[in-house]
C-alpha positions as CSV (number, residue, x, y, z in Angstrom):
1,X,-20.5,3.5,11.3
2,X,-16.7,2.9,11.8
3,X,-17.0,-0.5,11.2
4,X,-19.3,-0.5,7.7
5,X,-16.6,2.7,6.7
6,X,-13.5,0.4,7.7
7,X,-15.4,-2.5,5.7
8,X,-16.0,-0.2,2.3
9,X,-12.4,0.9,2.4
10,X,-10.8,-2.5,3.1
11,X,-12.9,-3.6,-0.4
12,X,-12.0,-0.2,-2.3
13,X,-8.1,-1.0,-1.2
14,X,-9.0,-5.1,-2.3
15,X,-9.8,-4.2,-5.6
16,X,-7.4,-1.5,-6.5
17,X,-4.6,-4.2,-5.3
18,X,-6.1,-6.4,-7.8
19,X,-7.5,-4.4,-10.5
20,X,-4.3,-1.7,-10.9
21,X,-1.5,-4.0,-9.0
22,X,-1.6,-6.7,-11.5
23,X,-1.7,-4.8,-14.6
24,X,1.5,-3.0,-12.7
25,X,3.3,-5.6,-12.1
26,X,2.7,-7.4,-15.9
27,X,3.3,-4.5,-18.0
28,X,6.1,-3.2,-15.1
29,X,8.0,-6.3,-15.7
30,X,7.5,-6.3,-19.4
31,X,9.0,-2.4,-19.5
32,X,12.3,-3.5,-17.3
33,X,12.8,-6.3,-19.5
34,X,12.3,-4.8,-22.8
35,X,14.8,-1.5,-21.5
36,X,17.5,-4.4,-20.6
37,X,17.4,-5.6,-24.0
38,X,17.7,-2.2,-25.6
39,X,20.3,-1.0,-23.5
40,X,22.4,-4.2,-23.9
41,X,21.4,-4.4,-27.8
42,X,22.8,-1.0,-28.8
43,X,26.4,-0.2,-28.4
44,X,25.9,3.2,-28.0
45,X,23.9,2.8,-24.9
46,X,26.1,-0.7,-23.9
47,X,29.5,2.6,-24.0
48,X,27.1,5.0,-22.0
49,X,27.6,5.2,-18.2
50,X,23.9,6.7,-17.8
51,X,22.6,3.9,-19.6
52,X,24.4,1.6,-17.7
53,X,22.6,3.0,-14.8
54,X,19.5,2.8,-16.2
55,X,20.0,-0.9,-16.5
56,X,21.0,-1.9,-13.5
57,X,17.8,0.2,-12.0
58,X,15.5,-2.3,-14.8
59,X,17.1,-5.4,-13.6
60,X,16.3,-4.3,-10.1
61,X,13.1,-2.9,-10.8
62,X,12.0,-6.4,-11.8
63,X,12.9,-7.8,-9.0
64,X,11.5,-5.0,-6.9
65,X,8.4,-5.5,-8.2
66,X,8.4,-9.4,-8.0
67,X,9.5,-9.4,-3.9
68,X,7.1,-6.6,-3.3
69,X,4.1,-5.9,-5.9
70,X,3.4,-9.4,-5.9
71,X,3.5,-10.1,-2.6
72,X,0.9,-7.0,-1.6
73,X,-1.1,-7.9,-4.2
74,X,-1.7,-11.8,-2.2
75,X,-1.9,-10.2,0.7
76,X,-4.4,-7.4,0.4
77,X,-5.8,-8.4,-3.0
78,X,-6.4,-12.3,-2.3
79,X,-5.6,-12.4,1.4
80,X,-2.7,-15.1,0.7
81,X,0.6,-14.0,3.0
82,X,3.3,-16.4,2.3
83,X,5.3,-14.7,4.6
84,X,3.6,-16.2,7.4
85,X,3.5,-19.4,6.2
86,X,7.3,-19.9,5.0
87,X,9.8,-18.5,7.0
88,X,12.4,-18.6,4.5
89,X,9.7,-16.5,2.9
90,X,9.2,-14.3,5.5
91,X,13.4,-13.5,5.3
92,X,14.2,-13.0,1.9
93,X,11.2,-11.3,0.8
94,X,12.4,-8.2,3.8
95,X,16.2,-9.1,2.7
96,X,15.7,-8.3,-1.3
97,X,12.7,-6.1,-0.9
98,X,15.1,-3.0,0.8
99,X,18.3,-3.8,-1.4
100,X,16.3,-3.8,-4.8
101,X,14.7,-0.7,-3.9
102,X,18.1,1.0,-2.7
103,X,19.9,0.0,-5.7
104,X,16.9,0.9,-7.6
105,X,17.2,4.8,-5.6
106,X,20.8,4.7,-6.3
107,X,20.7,4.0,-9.8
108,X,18.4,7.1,-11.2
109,X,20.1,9.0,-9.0
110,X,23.2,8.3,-10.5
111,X,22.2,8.4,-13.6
112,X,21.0,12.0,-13.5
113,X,24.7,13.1,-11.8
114,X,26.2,11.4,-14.6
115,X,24.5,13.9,-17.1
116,X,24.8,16.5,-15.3
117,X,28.8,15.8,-15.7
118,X,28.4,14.4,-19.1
119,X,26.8,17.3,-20.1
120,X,28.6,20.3,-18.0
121,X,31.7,22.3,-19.6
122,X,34.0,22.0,-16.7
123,X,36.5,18.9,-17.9
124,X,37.0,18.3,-14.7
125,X,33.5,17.0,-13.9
126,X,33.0,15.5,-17.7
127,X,35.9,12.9,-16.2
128,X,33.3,11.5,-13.9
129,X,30.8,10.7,-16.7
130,X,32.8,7.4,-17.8
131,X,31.8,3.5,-17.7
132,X,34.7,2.2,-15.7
133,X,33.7,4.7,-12.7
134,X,30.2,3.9,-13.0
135,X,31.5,0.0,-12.7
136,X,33.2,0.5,-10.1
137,X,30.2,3.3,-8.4
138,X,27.3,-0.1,-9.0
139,X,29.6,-2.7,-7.5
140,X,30.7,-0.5,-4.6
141,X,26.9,0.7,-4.1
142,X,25.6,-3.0,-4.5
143,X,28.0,-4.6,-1.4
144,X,27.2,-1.8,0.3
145,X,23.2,-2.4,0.2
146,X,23.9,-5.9,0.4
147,X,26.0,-5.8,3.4
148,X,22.9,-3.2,4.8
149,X,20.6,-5.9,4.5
150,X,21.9,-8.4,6.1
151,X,20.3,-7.6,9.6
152,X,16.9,-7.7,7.8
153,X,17.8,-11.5,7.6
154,X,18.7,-11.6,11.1
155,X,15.6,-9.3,12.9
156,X,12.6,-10.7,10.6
157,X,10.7,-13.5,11.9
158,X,7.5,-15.3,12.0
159,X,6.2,-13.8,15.3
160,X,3.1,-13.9,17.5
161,X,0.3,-11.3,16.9
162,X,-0.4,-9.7,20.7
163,X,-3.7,-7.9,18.9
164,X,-4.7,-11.1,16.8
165,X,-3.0,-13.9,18.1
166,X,-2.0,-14.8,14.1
167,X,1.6,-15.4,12.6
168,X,2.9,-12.4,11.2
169,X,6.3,-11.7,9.6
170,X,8.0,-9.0,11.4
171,X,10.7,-7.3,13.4
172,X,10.4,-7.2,16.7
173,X,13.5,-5.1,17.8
174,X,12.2,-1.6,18.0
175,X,15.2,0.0,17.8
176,X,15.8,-1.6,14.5
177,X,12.1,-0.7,13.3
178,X,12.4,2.4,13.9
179,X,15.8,2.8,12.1
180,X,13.8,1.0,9.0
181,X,10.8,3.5,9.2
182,X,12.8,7.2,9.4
183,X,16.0,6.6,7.9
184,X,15.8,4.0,5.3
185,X,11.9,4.4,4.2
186,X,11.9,8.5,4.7
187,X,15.6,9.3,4.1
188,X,17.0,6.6,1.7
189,X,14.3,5.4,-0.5
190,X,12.2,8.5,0.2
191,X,13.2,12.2,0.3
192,X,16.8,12.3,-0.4
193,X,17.0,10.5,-3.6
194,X,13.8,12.6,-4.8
195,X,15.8,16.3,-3.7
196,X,19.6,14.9,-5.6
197,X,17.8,13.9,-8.6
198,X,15.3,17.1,-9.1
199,X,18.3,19.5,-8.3
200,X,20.8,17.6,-10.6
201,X,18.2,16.8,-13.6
202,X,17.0,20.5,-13.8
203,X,21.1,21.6,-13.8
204,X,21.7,19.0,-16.9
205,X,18.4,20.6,-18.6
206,X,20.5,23.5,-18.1
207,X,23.4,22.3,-19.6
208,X,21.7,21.1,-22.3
209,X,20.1,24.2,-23.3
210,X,23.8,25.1,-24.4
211,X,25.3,22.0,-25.9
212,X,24.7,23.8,-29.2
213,X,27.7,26.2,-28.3
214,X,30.2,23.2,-27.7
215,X,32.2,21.6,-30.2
216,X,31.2,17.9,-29.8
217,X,30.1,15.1,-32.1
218,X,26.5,14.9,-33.7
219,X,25.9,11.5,-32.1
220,X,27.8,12.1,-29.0
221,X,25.0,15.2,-28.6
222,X,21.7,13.1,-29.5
223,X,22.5,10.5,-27.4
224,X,23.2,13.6,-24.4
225,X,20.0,15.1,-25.1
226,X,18.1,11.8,-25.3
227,X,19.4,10.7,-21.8
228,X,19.1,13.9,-20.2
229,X,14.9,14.1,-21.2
230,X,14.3,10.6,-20.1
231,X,16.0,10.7,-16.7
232,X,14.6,14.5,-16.2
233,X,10.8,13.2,-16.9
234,X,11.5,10.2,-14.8
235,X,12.9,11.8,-11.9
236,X,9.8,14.0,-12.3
237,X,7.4,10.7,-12.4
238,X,9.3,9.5,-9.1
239,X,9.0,12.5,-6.7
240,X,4.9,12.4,-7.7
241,X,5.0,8.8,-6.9
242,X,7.5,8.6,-3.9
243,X,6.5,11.7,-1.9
244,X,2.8,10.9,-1.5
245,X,4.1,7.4,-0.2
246,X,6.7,8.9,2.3
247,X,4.4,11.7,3.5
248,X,1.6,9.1,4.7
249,X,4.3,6.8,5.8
250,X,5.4,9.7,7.8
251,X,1.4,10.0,8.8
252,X,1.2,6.0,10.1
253,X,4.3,6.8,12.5
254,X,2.3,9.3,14.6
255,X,0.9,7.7,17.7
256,X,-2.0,10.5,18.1
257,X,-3.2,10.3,15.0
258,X,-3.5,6.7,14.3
259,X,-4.8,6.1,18.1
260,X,-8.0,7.1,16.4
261,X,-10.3,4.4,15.1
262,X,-11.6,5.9,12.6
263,X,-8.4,7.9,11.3
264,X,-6.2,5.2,11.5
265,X,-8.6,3.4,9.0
266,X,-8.8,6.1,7.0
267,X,-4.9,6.6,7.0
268,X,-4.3,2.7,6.2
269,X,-6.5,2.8,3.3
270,X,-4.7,5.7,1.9
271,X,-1.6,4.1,2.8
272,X,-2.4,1.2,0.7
273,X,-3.2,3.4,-1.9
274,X,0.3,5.4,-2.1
275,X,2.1,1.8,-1.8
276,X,0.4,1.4,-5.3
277,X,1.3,4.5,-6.2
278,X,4.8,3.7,-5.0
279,X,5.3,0.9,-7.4
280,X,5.0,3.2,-10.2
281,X,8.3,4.4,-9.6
282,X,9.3,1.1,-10.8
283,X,7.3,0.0,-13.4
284,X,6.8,2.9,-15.3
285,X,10.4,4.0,-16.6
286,X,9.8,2.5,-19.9
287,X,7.2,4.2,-20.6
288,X,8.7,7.2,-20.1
289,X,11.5,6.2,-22.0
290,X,8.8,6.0,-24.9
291,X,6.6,8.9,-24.3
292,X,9.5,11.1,-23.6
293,X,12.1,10.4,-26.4
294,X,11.1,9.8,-30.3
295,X,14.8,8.2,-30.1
296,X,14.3,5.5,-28.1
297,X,10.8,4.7,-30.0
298,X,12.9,4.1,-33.0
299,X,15.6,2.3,-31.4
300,X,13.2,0.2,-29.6
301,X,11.8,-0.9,-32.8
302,X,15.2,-1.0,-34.5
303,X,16.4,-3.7,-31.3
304,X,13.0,-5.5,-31.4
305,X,12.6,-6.1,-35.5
306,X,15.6,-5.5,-37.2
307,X,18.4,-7.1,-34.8
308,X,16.1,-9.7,-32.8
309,X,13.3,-10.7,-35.0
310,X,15.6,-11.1,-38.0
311,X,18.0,-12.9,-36.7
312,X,15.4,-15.7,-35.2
313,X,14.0,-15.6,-38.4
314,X,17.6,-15.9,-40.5
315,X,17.9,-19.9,-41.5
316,X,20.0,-21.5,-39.5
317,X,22.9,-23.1,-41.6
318,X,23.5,-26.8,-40.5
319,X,27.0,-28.1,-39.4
320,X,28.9,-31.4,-40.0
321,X,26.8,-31.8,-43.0
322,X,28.0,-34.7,-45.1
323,X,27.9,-34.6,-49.0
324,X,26.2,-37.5,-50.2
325,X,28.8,-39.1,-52.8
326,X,27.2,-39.6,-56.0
């Protein structure tokens, strides 16, 4: 009975990998792209420190989604694991895979800080809302997490399986695992960024509840209001998508439970399933972005038809023309 339940579940995980990862990762990619052109496009989002967040997170939500959507989907989808084939592979998939998703974290949670100071009426914390700090925040955040990874490159290998004798692509310094599992998978990239960017989101609603009351300039308090809704909604989105994940994660770690056949079947497939879920987190921000704020809808379409599409379709003047003498 086991075995024909382990079977149905291992086909139910197969075809969700296929059938939802790879609509995911097209339309995913699409999004992050299409945010990076609106946020570089539009000046008012290229002098926005928020926004400058916000694309960071879409360039690295690209690649997040490249290094480890993609990669899932082969594995349990197709049953094609490159990792264990190439061990170049096998390295930079574990090297990028934990820095895109920690610059990803730190992004959004940035982000909703930023209008939480943008937005607040000490001056003192307005100060902090301003594109050279959030320069110097990114590029200070980024060697950091590269630095981080770097013993991914060193601890992953191609390794023998003592359970099924096959090549797999994996750490074998425990000490180092379990560092990876319950700080950087529960901690970093799971709880903590979730509790910052809930607590700080709901206090910028706050703030702007009373913008109204302050003396600032029409477009200065559109653009406010139009930030503060898409980062609140998507820090919502997130904590729906990253909790589940880090709860079962949490689940897979204990040795009672998963020393049960049929449990830890159970637990795996609904592992596989919050991994999918995961992904969400970066795939769907623009979405969001359009469900949540009429604004961007019209500046989407502004960036896309009017600045874009008009200026491939503008006649393009020829140089170094000669005048035929008559």
């Amino acid at each position: 009975m086991s075995t024909s339940l382990g079977e149905s579940l291992a086909f139910i995980a197969q075809q969700a990998c296929i059938y939802f990862g790879i609509p995911l990762l097209i339309v995913g990619t699409l999004g992050g792209l299409l945010n990076v052109i609106v946020f570089l496009s539009l000046q008012t989002f290229r002098e926005s420190s928020c926004a400058f967040y916000l694309t960071i997170m879409s360039i690295v939500n690209v690649g997040q989604l490249i290094t480890g959507l993609l990669v899932r989907i082969m594995i349990t989808g197709f049953g094609i694991d490159w990792t264990q084939t190439s061990l170049i592979i096998c390295k930079v998939r574990y090297f990028i895979f934990p820095i895109a998703a920690l610059i990803s974290f730190t992004s959004i949670t940035l982000a909703t800080m930023d209008q939480y100071f943008a937005t607040s009426f000490r001056r003192r914390w307005q100060e902090w809302s301003n594109i050279q700090v959030a320069h110097r925040l990114m590029a200070a955040f980024s060697i950091i997490w590269i630095l981080h990874g770097i013993p991914y490159l060193v601890f992953f290998n191609q390794n023998i399986s003592s359970a099924t004798g096959k090549v797999i692509c994996n750490s074998p310094n425990d000490i180092f695992a379990q560092y990876r599992f319950y700080f950087v998978t529960l901690v970093l990239t799971g709880f903590l960024p979730v509790v910052i960017t809930i607590l700080f989101g709901y206090l910028a609603y706050r703030n702007v509840q009373h913008l109204a009351h302050r003396t600032l300039p029409l477009v200065r308090r559109e653009l406010d209001k139009q930030l503060t809704v898409m980062v609140l909604v998507q820090d919502i989105v997130n904590a729906f998508t990253v909790v589940p994940y880090a709860i079962v994660t949490t689940l897979t770690l204990n040795t009672s439970l998963m020393s049960n056949p049929v449990i830890a079947t159970k637990i795996q497939f609904i592992a596989t399933l919050t991994v999918l879920l995961y992904y969400v987190n970066f795939g769907s921000p623009f979405f969001i972005y359009i469900c949540a704020s009429e604004r961007f809808r019209r500046q989407l379409i502004y960036v896309i038809f009017t600045i874009h599409f008009e200026r491939w379709r503008r006649p393009r003047i020829a140089v170094n023309q000669v005048t035929p003498e008559s």
